[in-house]
Structure formats: C-alpha cells, structure tokens
Wavefront OBJ file of the C-alpha trace (Angstrom):
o trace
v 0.000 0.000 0.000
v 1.291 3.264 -1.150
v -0.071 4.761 2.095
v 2.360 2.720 4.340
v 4.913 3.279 2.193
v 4.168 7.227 2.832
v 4.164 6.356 6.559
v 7.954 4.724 6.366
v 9.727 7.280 3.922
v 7.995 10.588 4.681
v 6.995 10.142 8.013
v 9.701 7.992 9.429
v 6.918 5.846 11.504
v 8.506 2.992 12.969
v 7.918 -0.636 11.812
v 6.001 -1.290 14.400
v 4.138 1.520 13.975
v 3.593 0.674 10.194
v 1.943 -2.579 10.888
v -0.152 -1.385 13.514
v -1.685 1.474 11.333
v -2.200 -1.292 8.661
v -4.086 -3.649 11.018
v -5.864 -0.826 12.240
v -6.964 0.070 8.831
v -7.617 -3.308 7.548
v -9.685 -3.831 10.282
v -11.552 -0.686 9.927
v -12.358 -1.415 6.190
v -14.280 -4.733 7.162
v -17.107 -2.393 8.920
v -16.932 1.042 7.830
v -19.776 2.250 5.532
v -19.109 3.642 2.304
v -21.417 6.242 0.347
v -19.864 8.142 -2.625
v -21.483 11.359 -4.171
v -20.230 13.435 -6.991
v -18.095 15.073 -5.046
v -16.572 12.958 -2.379
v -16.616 9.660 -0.409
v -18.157 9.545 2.297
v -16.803 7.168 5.213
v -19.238 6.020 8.141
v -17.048 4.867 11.235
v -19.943 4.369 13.292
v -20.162 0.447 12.626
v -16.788 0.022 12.806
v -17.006 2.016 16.482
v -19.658 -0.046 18.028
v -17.326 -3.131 17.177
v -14.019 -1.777 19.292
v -16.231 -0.160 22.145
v -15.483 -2.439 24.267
v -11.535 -1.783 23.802
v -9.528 0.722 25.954
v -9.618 4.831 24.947
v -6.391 4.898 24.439
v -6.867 1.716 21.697
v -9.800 3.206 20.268
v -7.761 6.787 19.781
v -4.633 4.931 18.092
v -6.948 3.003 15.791
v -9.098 6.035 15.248
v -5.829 7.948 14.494
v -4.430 5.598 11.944
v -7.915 5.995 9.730
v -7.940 9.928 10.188
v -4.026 9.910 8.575
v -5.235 7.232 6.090
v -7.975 9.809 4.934
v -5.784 13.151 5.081
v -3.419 10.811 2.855
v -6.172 10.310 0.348
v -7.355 13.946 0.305
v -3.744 15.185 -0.377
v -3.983 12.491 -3.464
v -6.636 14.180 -4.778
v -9.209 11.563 -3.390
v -11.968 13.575 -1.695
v -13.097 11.438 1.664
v -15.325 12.618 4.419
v -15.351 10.953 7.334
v -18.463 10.434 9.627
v -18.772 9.216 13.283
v -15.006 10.292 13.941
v -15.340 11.955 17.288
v -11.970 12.191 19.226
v -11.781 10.199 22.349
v -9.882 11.850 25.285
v -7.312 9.326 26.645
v -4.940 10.177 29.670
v -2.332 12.841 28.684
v 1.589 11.344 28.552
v 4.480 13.315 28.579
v 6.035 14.573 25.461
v 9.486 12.951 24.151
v 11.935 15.572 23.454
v 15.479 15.352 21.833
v 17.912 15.798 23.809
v 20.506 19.124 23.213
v 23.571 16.845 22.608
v 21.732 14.623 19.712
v 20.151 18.254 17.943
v 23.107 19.284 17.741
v 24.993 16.081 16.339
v 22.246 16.011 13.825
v 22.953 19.933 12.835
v 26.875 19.378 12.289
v 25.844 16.424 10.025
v 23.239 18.303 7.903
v 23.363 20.168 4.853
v 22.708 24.190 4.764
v 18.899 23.470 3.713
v 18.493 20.674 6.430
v 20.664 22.802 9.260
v 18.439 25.576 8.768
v 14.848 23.584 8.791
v 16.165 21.826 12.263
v 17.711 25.185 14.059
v 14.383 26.991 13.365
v 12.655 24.229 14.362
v 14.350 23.987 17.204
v 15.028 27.413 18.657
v 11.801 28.745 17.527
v 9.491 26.110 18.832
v 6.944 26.272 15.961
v 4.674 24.013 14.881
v 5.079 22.528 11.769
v 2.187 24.545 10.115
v 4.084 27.850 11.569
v 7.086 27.021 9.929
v 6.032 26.021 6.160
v 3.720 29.623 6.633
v 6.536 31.536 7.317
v 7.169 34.431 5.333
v 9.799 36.274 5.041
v 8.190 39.830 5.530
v 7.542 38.606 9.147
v 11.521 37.427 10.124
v 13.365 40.704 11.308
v 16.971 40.676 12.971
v 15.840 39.925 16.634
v 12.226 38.935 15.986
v 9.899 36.299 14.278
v 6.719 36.965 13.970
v 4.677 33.588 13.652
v 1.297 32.994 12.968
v -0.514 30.506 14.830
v -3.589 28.743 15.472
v -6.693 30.719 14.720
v -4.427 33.542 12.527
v -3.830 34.340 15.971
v -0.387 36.200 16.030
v 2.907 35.915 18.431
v 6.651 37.232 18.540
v 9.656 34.812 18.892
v 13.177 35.954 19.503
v 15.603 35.143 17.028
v 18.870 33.793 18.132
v 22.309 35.492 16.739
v 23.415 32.225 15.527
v 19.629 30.925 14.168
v 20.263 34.472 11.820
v 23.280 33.465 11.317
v 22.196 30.275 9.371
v 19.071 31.982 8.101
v 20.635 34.555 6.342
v 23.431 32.415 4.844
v 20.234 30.476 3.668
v 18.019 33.027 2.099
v 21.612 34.579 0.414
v 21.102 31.654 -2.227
v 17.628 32.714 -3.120
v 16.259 36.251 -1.376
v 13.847 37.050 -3.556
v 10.998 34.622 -1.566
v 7.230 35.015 -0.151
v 7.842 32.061 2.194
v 11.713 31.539 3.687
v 11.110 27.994 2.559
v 9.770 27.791 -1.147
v 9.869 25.421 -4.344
v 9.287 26.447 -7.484
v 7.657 29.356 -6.330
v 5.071 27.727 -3.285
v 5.781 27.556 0.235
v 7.485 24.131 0.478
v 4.721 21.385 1.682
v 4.890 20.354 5.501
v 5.499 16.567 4.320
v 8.938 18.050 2.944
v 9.576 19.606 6.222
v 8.564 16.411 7.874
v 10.933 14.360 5.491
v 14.216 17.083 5.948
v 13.598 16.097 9.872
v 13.515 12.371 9.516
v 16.617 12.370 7.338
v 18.460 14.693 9.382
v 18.228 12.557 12.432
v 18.523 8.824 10.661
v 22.026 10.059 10.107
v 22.405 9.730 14.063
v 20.368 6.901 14.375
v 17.229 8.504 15.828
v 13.750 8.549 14.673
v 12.794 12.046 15.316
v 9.543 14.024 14.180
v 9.012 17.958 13.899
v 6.708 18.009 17.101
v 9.318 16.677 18.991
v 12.118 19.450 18.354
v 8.696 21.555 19.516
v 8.546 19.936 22.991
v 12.757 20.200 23.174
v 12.478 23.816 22.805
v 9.714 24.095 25.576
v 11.638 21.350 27.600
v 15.113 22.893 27.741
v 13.363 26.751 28.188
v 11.699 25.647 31.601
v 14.402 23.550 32.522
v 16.214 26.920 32.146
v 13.660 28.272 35.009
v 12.043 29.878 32.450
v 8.692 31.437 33.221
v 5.929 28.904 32.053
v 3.897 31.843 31.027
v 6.528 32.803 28.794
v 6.849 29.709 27.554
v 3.599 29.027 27.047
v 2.800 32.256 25.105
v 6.463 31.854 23.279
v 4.708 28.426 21.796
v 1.359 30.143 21.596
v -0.485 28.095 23.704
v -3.773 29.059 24.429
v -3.782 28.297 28.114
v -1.431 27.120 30.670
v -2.686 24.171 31.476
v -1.151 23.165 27.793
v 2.223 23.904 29.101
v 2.028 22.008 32.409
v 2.667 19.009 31.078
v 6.283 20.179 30.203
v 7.229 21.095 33.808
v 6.053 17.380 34.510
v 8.515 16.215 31.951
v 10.961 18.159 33.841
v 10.143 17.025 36.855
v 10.662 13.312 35.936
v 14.053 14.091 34.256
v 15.229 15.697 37.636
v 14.157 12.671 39.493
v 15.923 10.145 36.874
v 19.090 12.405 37.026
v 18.737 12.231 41.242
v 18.355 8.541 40.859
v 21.277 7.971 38.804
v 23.387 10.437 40.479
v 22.586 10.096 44.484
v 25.203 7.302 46.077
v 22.195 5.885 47.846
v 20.093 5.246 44.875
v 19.544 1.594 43.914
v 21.400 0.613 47.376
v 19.557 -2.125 49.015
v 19.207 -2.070 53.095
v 20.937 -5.154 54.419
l 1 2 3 4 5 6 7 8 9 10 11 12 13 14 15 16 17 18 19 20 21 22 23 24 25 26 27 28 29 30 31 32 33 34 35 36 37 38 39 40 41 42 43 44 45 46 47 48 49 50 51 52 53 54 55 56 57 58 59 60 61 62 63 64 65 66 67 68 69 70 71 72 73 74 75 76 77 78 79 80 81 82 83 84 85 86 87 88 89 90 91 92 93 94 95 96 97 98 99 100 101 102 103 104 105 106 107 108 109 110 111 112 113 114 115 116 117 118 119 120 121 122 123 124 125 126 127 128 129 130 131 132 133 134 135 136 137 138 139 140 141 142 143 144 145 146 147 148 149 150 151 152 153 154 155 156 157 158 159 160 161 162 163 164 165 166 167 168 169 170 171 172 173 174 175 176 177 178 179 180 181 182 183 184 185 186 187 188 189 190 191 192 193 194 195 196 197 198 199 200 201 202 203 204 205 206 207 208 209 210 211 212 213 214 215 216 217 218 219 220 221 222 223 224 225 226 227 228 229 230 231 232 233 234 235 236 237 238 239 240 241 242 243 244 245 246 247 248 249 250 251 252 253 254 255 256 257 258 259 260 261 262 263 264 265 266 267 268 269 270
C-alpha cells in the first residue's frame, strides 16, 4: 500500500508503527460504511465504532488515528473522503518525548545548509510545523519572528544570533521569496519539512519528528527556570494548562538524574 509506504519514507513511523496502522486500517475497512457522491466519499465509522467499544480509549484513539491519517493521505492524493462518526476520544495525557541538546546538535553538524536551517528553526523557535512552512519572510526581522498561529492568531519569537546566522546564509542563495522555505515558487509542503527532519536525524540513528524538536524547545526553556507563562505564550499556547505538562517532563528528568546520580540510589538495606 502506497499509504504505508508514505508512513515509512515521509513520516519515518517505525515498523512497528507501520503494521499497527495497517491492522488498524484493515480492520476498519471490514465495517466502515461507504457512500460516494459526486463530489466525495463519504466514510461512516460508526459500525466500525460499536465493534471496538469495548476496547480501551487509548486503543480506540490509536486506531481512530491511523484511519484519520489514512484519509488526510487520500485527500492530499486528490481523493476527496469525508469521514463520519469520527469523534476524538480523550485518553490520559503522557508526557512529550523531546530530543535531547547533545543529539540536535549532532544532527545539525551532520546536515546540509537546507536541512541545518529547517532543524535550528525548528528547534530554537518552537513552531509548529504549520508555523514554519507559513513563514514568510516579511515577518523574520533581525531579533524577531513573527509567527502565525492557530486561529491567525499572532505571536513574537526571539531570534537567536546564531539561528540568523544560518538563516541569512540560507536566504543569500535565493532572497527574492514570499515564504523563507519555497519550491518552485510555493511555500514548500509540511510533508517536505517532515521528510528534511527524519533524514536529518537517521544520520544519528534517531527517529525524530518535527513536534518533537517543539517539545525540546519548551523542555530545555523551563528547565532553564524559564517562566511557564513565557513559555507558554512563546509556543502560543492558548492556556497554561497546555504547558504544564512540560514542567512534569521536567520534573521526571530531575528525578531520573537524582536517581542515577545520588550514592544511595539503587542501594539495598541489608
């Protein structure tokens, strides 16, 4: 299936991964019902979620998950599909998986100008990968990026010396842009964002998406002692609470260093 295929090269999904969204979806194709119009499909998950309601939320959101990407796939292949009965379940939040400084930064000395700039903006900019393939170029000043985010809703980001650095020695190739990343005249696609990340970080042995450079930039800012307000309006969050679960993260990392570092740790009582 061309779709798993997409998963693997683009996305960098595991293998694991890749079989489970193809049992998911294989699955899901047994019950869902199908009703196609002149202008799109239309796909009915209801029968397929009265057969897995009896499974764990957190089941039910992965399998739900793999037939949303299956049908974004499709519409970005020109194959209109509407899907029906696809309300999200809420499963318990878990703690983001950021990259860790050292490995970024292996990654960057291994990349090529076009990759090295994709990552370090990525990374010291904490954008999502929406805000990054919108970018334009009118809105990047010498100490300042404006993004804009969810809901058009804008925010300013500082820009590091050595992120303009890179940026500038980027756009010197090509200045005359709309977007600071372009082909053939369009803002390049997030997919070819998506695939610049995965290949960037295969070099170094680590399966790494654009999401995740998002939570190391929150990550290393409040284990900085950054304010979490700051943080959370530097990643344009729209409350707090969004942010919290980053000073969790931190939390557990200080307790894993303690545990590692603390001569009494792992000592048993005789």
């Amino acid at each position: 299936m061309e779709f798993l295929k997409y998963l693997e090269d683009i996305r960098g999904y595991s293998d694991l991964t890749i079989k489970s969204y193809d049992e998911s979806i294989t699955e899901a194709l047994k019950s869902i019902e199908f009703v196609q119009d002149k202008n799109h499909i239309l796909l009915n998950l209801m029968p397929y979620r009265i057969k897995i309601s009896t499974l764990n939320p957190k089941t039910i959101s992965k399998k739900l998950s793999a037939i949303r990407s299956f049908a974004d796939y499709l519409n970005d292949n020109e194959i209109s599909v509407m899907l029906k009965g696809d309300d999200s379940i809420k499963v318990a939040k878990t703690l983001p998986k950021p990259i860790s400084h050292v490995n970024i930064i292996e990654a960057i000395n291994l990349a090529s100008l076009d990759e090295r700039v994709v990552v370090t903006l990525f990374y010291t900019l904490g954008l999502r990968i929406s805000e990054l393939a919108s970018l334009e170029l009118k809105n990047v000043s010498d100490e300042w990026v404006r993004v804009i985010g969810k809901g058009s809703k804008q925010r300013d980001v500082p820009l590091l010396e050595q992120s303009k650095k890179v940026l500038d020695e980027y756009l010197s190739k090509s200045p005359h842009k709309k977007f600071v990343f372009e082909k053939n005249g369009e803002k390049l696609s997030e997919n070819s964002l998506r695939y610049i990340i995965t290949k960037v970080f295969r070099r170094v042995g680590l399966k790494v998406s654009p999401h995740q450079l998002r939570h190391s930039f929150a990550s290393q800012l409040l284990n900085g002692n950054a304010p979490i307000a700051d943080v959370s309006e530097l990643l344009g969050h729209s409350s707090m609470a969004t942010t919290q679960i980053y000073t969790k993260l931190g939390s557990a990392l200080k307790q894993q260093n303690y545990n590692m570092a603390h001569p009494l740790c792992g000592v048993k009582e005789s």
